[in-house]
N, C-alpha and C positions, 0 to 999 in steps of 0.2 A: 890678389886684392880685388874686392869686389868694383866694377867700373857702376860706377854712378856720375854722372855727369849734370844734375843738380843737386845742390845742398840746400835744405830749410832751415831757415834759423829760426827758432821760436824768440817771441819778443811779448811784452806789455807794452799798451798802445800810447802810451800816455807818451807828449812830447818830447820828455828826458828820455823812457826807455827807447824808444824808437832812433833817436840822436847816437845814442851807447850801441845800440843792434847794426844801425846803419854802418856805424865806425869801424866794427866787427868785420859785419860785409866789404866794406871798401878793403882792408887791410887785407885779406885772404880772397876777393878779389885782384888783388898785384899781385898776387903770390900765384895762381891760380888760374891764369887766361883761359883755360878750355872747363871751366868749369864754372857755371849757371847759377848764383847762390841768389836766393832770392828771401824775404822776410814774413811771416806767418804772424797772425793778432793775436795774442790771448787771453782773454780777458782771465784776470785772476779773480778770490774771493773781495781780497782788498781792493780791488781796483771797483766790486758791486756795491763792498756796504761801503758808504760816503760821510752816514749821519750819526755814525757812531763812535766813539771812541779807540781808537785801534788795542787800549790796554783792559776791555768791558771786551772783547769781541771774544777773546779766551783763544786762540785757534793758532798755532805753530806751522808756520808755512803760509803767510796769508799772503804772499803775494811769488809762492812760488810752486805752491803744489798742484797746480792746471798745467802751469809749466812742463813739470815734471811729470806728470799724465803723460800729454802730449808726447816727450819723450820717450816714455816707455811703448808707448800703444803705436809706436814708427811713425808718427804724424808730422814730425820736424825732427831735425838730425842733430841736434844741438840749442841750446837756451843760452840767453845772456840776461844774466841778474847782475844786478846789485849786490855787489858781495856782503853789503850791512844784512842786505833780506834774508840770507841764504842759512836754514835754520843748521845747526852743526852736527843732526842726525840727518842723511839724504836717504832715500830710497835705495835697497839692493839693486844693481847690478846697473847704479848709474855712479857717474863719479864728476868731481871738478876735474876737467882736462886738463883748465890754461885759467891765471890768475893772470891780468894784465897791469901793463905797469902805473902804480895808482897816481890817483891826482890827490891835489891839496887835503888832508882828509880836516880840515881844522872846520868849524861850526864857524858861523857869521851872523851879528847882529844886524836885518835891517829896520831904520827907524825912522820916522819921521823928523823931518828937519836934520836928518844923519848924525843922531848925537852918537855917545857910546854910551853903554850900559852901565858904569858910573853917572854918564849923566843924564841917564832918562827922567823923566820927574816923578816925583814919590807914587807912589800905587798906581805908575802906570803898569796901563794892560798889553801882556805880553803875548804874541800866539804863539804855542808849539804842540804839537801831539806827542810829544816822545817825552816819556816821564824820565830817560836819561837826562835831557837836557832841562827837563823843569827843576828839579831837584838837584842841580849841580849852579842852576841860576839863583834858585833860592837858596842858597847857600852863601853867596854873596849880596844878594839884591832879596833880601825876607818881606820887603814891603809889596815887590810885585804881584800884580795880580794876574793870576795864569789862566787863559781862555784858551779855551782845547780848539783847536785848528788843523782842519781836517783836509785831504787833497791834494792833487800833485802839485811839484812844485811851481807852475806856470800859474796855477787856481792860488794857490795861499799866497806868492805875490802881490795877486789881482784885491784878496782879501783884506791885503792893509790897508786899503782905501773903504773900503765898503764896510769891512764889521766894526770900524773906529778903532783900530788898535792902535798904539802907540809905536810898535815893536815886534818883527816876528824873530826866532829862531831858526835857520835852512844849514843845509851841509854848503861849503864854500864849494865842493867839486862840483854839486850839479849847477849852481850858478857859472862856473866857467863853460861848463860844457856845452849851457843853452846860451853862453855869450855876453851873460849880464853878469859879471865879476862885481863891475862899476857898480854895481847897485848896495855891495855892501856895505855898512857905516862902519863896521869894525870888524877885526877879524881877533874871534876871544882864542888868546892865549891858553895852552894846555893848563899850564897851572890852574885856570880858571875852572875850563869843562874839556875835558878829555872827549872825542870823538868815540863814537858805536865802534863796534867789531868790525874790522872788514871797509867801513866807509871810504869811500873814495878810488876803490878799486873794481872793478867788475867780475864777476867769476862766468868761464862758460863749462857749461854742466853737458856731460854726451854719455852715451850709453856705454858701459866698461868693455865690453866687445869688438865696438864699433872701430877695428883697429885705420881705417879710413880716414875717417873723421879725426881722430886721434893724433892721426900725423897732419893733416891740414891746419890745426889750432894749434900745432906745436910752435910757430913761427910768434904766437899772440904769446909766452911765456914771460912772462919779466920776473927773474928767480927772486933779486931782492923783494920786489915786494909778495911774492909766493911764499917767503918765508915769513915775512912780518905777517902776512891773513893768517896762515896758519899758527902761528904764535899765538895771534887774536883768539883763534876759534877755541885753539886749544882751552884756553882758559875761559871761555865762555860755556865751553862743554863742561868743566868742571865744578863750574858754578850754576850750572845746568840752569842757566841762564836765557832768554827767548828777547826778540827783539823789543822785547817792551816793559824789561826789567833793567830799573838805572843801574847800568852795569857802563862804564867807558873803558876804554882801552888804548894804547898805540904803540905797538912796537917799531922799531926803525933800524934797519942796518948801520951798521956803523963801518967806513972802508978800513981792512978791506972784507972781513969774517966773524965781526962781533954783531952782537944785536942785542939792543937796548928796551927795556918794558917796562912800561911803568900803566897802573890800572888803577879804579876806583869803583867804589860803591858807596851810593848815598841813601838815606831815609827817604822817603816819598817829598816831606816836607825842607828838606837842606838841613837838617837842624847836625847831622849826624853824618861826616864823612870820611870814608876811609879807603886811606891811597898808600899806595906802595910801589915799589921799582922791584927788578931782578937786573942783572946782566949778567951774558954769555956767550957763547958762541952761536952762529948761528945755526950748523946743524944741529943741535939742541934744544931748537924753538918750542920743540912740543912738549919738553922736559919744564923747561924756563915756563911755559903757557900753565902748566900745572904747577910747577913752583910757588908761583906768582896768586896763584886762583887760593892754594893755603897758604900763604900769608895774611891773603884777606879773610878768610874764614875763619882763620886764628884769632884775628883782632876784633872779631865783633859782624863779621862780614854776614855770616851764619843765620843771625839771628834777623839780620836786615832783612835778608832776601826771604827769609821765611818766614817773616811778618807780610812786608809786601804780597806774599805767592795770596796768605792768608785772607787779607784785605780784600784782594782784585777776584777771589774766590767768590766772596762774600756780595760784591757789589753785581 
């Protein structure tokens, strides 16, 4: 085995990612005494453009493919993304090592005066950038008015003050992770909006060779939810699907070998939504993840995402 006695970990600089890289380092750090691991900046595509819509930018991998550079060109030994980010075609000759064990992946209303999303008042203005969650809110709530909010999540908190919103949209896990849980008014129910692919878990991405490295992130595996991402992904790949097509999903182990899926696809506007289950076992995730992807396709799903693709073309 090759002796290397520091490891780089590539990271985005932004508060959250840094907080997820650091927690990385600490854990494989105890694991690891004689061994130097230290964190690398990278600034992504999405982390440069701020003032644009992330579903107008057109661009698969926007907050992963500098990452993955980096990676490839030996500049850092390892990445830790955001498993929502992480587009479900990767680069040859890199791979996900280690999926870590996820946090809450549920979506959270925060609002002003902490109502809940039933009782916001009529055409208030809501922020989110992710046209998953605007189109799964409109579906319940058609009066809201959706103001696209852009920025990591420490900035779009700051914005609910500032741009007069009523109300934003965030993942519950990055709010635990930067410590402000408390801040949320409600925590929406799956029935309501199903979570992105992948949210609430971390993937660390290393070179398919690098049998080193490979064995140091083995200890970061948490198999259940390695199965439920891949579930996720699976069916996101078949719906060839990108993080910025209202696509939600969430699989969940069930003890001690089953695994539960349930997905959706909505029209841009909520008017038009369509949800389905599978269950199975769980080494069949990636069976169930395509399963699951035609169902949807079958029922109408087809024509959504291919109106959508045609739309966000056009704009």
């Amino acid at each position: 085995m090759e002796n290397r006695n520091k490891i780089v970990i590539g990271s985005r600089g932004s508060k959250l990612a840094l907080i997820q890289a650091n927690w990385v380092k600490s854990q494989l750090e105890e694991a690891n005494k004689k061994i130097e691991f230290i964190i690398e900046i990278i600034k992504t595509t999405g982390d440069k453009i701020t003032d644009v819509p992330l579903s107008k930018i057109g661009n698969i991998g926007l907050f992963t493919k500098e990452l993955e550079n980096a990676l490839l060109d030996k500049k850092v030994d390892l990445v830790v993304h955001s498993a929502k980010d992480v587009p479900t075609e990767i680069p040859d000759c890199l791979e996900i090592g280690a999926v870590t064990k996820r946090e809450d992946p549920h979506d959270v209303l925060i609002s002003r005066g902490n109502v809940s999303l039933k009782d916001l008042p009529k055409n208030a203005k809501l922020g989110t950038s992710s046209l998953r969650r605007r189109s799964q809110v409109l579906a319940v709530r058609p009066d809201l008015e959706i103001v696209d909010l852009r920025g990591n999540l420490d900035t779009r908190l700051k914005k609910l003050d500032s741009d007069e919103l009523d109300a934003i949209l965030v993942a519950r896990a990055g709010l635990i992770r930067l410590g402000l849980a408390d801040k949320a008014s409600e925590i929406i129910p799956y029935d309501i909006m199903l979570p992105a692919v992948g949210q609430g878990a971390l993937c660390i991405e290393i070179r398919e060779i690098d049998e080193k490295v490979k064995n140091l992130i083995r200890s970061l595996i948490d198999y259940n939810s390695m199965f439920e991402i891949k579930a996720e992904r699976a069916l996101l790949a078949r719906l060839q699907g990108g993080c910025q097509i209202p696509i939600g999903a969430h699989a969940e182990v069930i003890y001690p070998s089953n695994l539960k899926m349930e997905a959706v696809v909505c029209s841009l506007d909520g008017t038009t939504v369509i949800r389905d289950t599978v269950n199975g076992k769980v080494d069949d995730f990636s069976t169930m993840g395509i399963e699951l992807a035609n169902k949807l396709l079958g029922r109408g799903g087809y024509k959504i995402l291919e109106d959508i693709r045609s739309n966000l073309g056009q704009e």
